[in-house]
C-alpha positions as CSV (number, residue, x, y, z in Angstrom):
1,X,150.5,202.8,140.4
2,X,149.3,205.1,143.2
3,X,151.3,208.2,144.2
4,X,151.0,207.6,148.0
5,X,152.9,204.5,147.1
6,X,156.9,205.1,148.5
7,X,158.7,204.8,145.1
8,X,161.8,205.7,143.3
9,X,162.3,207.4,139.9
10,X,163.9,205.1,137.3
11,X,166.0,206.6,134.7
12,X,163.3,205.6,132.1
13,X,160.9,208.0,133.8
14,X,159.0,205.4,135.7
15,X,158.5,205.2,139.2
16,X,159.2,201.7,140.9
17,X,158.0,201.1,144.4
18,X,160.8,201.0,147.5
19,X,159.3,197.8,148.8
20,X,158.1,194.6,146.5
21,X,157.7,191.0,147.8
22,X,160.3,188.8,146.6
23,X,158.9,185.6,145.4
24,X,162.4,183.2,145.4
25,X,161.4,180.0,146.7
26,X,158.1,180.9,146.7
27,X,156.5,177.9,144.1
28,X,153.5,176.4,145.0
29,X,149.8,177.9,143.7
30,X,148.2,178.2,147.1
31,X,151.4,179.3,149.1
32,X,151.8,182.0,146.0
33,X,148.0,182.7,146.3
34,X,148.2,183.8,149.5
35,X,151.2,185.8,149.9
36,X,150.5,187.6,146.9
37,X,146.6,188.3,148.6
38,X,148.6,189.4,152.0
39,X,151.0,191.6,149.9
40,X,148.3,193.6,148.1
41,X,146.2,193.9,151.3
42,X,149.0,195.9,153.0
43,X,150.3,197.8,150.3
44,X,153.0,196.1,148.4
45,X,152.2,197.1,144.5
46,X,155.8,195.2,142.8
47,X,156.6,191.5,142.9
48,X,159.9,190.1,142.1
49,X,160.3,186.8,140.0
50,X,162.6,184.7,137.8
51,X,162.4,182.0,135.4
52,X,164.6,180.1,137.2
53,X,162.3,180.6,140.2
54,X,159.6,178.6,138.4
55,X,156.8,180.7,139.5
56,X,156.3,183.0,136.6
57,X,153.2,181.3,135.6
58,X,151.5,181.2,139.2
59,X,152.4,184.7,140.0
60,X,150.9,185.8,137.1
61,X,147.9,183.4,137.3
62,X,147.7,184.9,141.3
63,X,147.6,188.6,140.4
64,X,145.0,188.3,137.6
65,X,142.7,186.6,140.0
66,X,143.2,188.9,143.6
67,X,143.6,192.6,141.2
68,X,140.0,193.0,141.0
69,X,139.6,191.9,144.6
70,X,141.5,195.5,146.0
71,X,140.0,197.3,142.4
72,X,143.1,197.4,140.9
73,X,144.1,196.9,137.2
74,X,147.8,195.5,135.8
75,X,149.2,199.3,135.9
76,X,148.7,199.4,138.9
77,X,151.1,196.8,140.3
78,X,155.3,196.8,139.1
79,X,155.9,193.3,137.8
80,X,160.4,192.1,137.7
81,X,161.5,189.0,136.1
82,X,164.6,187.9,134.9
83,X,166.8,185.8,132.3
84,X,167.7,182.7,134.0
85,X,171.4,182.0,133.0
86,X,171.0,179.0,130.8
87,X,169.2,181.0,128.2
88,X,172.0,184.0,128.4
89,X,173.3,184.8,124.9
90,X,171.9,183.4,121.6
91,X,168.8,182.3,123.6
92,X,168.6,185.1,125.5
93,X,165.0,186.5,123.2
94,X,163.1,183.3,123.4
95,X,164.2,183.1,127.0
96,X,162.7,186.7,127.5
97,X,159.5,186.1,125.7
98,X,158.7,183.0,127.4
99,X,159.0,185.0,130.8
100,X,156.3,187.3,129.0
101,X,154.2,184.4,127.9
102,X,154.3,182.4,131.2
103,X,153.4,185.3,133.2
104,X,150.3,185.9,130.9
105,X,150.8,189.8,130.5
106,X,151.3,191.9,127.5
107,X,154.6,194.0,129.5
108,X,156.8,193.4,132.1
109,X,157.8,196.4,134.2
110,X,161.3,195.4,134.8
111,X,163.1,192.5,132.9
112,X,166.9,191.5,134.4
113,X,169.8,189.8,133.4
114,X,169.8,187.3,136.5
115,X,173.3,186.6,136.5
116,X,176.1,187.6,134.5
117,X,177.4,183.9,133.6
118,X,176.1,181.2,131.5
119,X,174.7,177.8,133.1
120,X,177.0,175.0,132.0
121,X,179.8,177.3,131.3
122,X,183.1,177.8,133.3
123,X,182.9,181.2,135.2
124,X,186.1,181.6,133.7
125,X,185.2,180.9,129.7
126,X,185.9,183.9,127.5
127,X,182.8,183.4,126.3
128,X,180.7,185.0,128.8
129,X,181.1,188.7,127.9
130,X,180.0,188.3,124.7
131,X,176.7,186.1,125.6
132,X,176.3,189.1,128.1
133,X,176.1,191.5,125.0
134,X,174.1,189.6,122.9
135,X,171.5,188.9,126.0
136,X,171.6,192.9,126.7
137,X,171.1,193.8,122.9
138,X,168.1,191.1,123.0
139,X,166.7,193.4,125.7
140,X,167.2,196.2,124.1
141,X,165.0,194.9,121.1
142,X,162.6,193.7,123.1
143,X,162.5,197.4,124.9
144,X,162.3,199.2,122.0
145,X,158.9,196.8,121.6
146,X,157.5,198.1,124.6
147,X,157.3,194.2,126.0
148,X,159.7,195.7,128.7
149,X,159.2,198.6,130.5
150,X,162.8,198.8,131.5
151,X,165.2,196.6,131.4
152,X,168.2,195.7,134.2
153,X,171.1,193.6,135.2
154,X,171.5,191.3,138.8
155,X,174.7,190.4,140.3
156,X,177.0,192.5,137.9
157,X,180.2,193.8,139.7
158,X,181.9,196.9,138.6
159,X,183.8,195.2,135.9
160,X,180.3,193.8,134.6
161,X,178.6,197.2,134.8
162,X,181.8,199.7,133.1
163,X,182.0,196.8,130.4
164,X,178.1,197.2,130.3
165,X,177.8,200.9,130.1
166,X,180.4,201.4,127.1
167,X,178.8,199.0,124.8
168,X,175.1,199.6,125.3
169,X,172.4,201.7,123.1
170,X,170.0,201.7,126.0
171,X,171.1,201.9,129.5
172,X,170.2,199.4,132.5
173,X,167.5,201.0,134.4
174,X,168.1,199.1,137.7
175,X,171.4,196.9,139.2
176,X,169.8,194.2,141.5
177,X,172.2,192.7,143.8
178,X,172.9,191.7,147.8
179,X,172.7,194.5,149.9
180,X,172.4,194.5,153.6
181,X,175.0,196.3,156.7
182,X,177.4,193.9,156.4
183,X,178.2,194.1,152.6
184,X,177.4,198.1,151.8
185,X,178.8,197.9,148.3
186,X,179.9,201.6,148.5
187,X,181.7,201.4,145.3
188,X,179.1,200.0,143.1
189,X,176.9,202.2,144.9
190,X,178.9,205.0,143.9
191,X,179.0,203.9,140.1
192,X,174.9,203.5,140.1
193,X,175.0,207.0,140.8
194,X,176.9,208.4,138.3
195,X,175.5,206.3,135.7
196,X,171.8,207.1,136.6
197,X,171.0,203.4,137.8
198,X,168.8,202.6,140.5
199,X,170.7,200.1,142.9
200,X,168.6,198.0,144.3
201,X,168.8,195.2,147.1
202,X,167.8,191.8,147.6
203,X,168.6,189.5,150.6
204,X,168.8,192.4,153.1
205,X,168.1,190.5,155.8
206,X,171.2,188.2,155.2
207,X,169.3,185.0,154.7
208,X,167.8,185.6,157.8
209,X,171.3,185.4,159.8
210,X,171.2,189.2,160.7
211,X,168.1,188.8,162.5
212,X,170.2,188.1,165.2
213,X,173.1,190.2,165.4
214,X,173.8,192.0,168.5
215,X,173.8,195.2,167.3
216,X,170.6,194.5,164.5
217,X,168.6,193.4,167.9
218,X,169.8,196.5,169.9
219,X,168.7,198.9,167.7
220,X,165.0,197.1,167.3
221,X,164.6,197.1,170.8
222,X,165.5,200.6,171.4
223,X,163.1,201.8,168.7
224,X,160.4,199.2,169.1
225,X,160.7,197.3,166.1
226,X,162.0,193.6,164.4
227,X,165.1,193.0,163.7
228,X,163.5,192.7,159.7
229,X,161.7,196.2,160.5
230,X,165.0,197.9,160.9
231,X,167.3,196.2,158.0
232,X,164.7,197.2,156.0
233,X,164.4,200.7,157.2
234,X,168.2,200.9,156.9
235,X,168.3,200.3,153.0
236,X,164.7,202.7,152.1
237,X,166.1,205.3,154.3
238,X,168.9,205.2,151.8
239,X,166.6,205.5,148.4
240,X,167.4,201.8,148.0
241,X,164.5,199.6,147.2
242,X,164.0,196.2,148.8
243,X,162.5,193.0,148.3
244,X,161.9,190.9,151.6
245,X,160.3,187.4,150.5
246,X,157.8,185.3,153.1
247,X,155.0,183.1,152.7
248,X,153.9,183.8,156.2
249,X,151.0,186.6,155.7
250,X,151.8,187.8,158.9
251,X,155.9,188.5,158.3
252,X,154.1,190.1,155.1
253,X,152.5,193.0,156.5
254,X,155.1,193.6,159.2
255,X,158.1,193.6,156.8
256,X,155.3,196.4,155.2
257,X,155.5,198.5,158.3
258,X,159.1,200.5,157.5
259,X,157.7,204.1,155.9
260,X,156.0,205.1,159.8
261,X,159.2,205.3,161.7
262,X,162.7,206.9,161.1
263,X,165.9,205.8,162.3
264,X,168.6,208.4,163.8
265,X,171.6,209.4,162.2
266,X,173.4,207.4,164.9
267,X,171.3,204.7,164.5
268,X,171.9,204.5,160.6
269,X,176.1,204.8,161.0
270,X,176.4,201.8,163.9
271,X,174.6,199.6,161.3
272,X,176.7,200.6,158.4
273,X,179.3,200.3,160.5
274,X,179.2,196.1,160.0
275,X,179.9,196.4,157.2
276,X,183.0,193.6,156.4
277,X,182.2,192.4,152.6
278,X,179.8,189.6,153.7
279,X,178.4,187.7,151.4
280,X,175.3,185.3,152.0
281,X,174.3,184.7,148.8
282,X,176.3,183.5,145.5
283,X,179.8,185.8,144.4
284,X,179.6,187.1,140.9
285,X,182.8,188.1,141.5
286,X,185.0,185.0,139.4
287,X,182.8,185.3,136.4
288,X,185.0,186.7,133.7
């Protein structure tokens, strides 16, 4: 990965880029194609997948075709994907390994637990802490492999994380979760910090509904930028990497455009200031 790419340091002594195009709902092999071919254009080296995304195989299959197009290699791109939640536990290897295998590379940069329930389990069952540990320790294998670069969690709360951090031999490198001005997470925030784990966001534009907040549009107009430009801004300003996802080449390279501009102290405190505990996306909060 180029140095003149914006990154962060992980606590594996990696650098991971601020900004990587998330690929959620992003399935088809031409729509895939072609945002991945707009991404690399303008800069974006990391792309952020799933299995339970279903476009492991296609994202892979997309990069080993356009890399040689902008005379890069695999090392130089940051590749995240994740256990989908009905392989967590005793499944939780073969799950990992088939991530590896669909995406048709000998490593992945960043491997997640997606979720910290199991599919077809109550979010309640007593179960799910120990199916978290045995996914984490399959990860940990699999780590000490060199099949993943550096290995993470998505959608853990504190509980998730303090239980996390007293029972692991390796560390999570990164905490994924939703992260935008109306749900700051100070507190987990806080706790990434003093464990050494990179807090990243995802869905920073709220699902879209915070494109249109008074204050959101305010604050673009006054500094000549989208709505996207600024939440985006808001979080790297921070340290805190991002994932915006699009299909639309053009939303592509503008959601790019967030490392030329600054926004002002006062700026940065009226958008934190929405924050209320909003969520958009799904609460990991009732799973035991």
């Amino acid at each position: 990965m180029s140095s003149s790419t914006p990154s962060t340091l992980l606590n594996t002594g990696v650098h991971m880029p601020l900004l990587g195009l998330g690929t959620y709902k992003l399935c088809g092999p031409e729509d895939v194609y072609n945002a991945v071919d707009a991404s690399l254009a303008c800069g974006y080296r990391a792309f952020d997948s799933a299995a339970v995304y279903r476009n492991e195989a296609i994202l892979g299959d997309a990069l080993r075709k356009l890399l040689p197009k902008y005379n890069l290699t695999r090392e130089d791109v940051f590749i995240t994907s994740k256990l989908g939640p009905k392989d967590q536990g005793e499944k939780a290897m073969e799950g990992a390994l088939h991530s590896l295998s669909q995406l048709g590379m000998g490593y992945i940069d960043l491997f997640l637990i997606h979720w910290p329930g199991t599919q077809r389990l109550s979010v309640t069952d007593q179960r799910n802490p120990g199916n978290r540990a045995k996914s984490w320790a399959a990860l940990e294998e699999l780590h000490a492999q060199g099949k993943l670069k550096a290995i993470g969690v998505s959608n853990y709360t504190l509980m998730h994380m303090r239980e996390l951090m007293q029972s692991c031999k390796v560390p999570p490198a990164v905490l994924q979760v939703e992260f935008h001005p109306c749900l700051c997470q100070a507190e987990l925030r806080r706790v990434c910090k003093e464990y050494k784990v990179c807090f990243q966001a995802y869905s920073s534009l709220g699902t879209g509904e915070l494109l249109t907040d008074p204050l959101v549009t305010e604050v673009a107009k006054n500094c000549e930028r989208t709505p996207a430009q600024v939440l985006l801004r808001w979080a790297v300003q921070q340290g805190i990497p991002v994932l915006p996802k699009s299909s639309n080449p053009d939303r592509i390279k503008e959601n790019a455009k967030i490392f030329d501009f600054t926004l002002s102290d006062a700026d940065m405190n009226r958008l934190s200031s929405l924050d209320c505990g909003r969520k958009y996306c799904f609460d990991p909060s009732e799973v035991v």
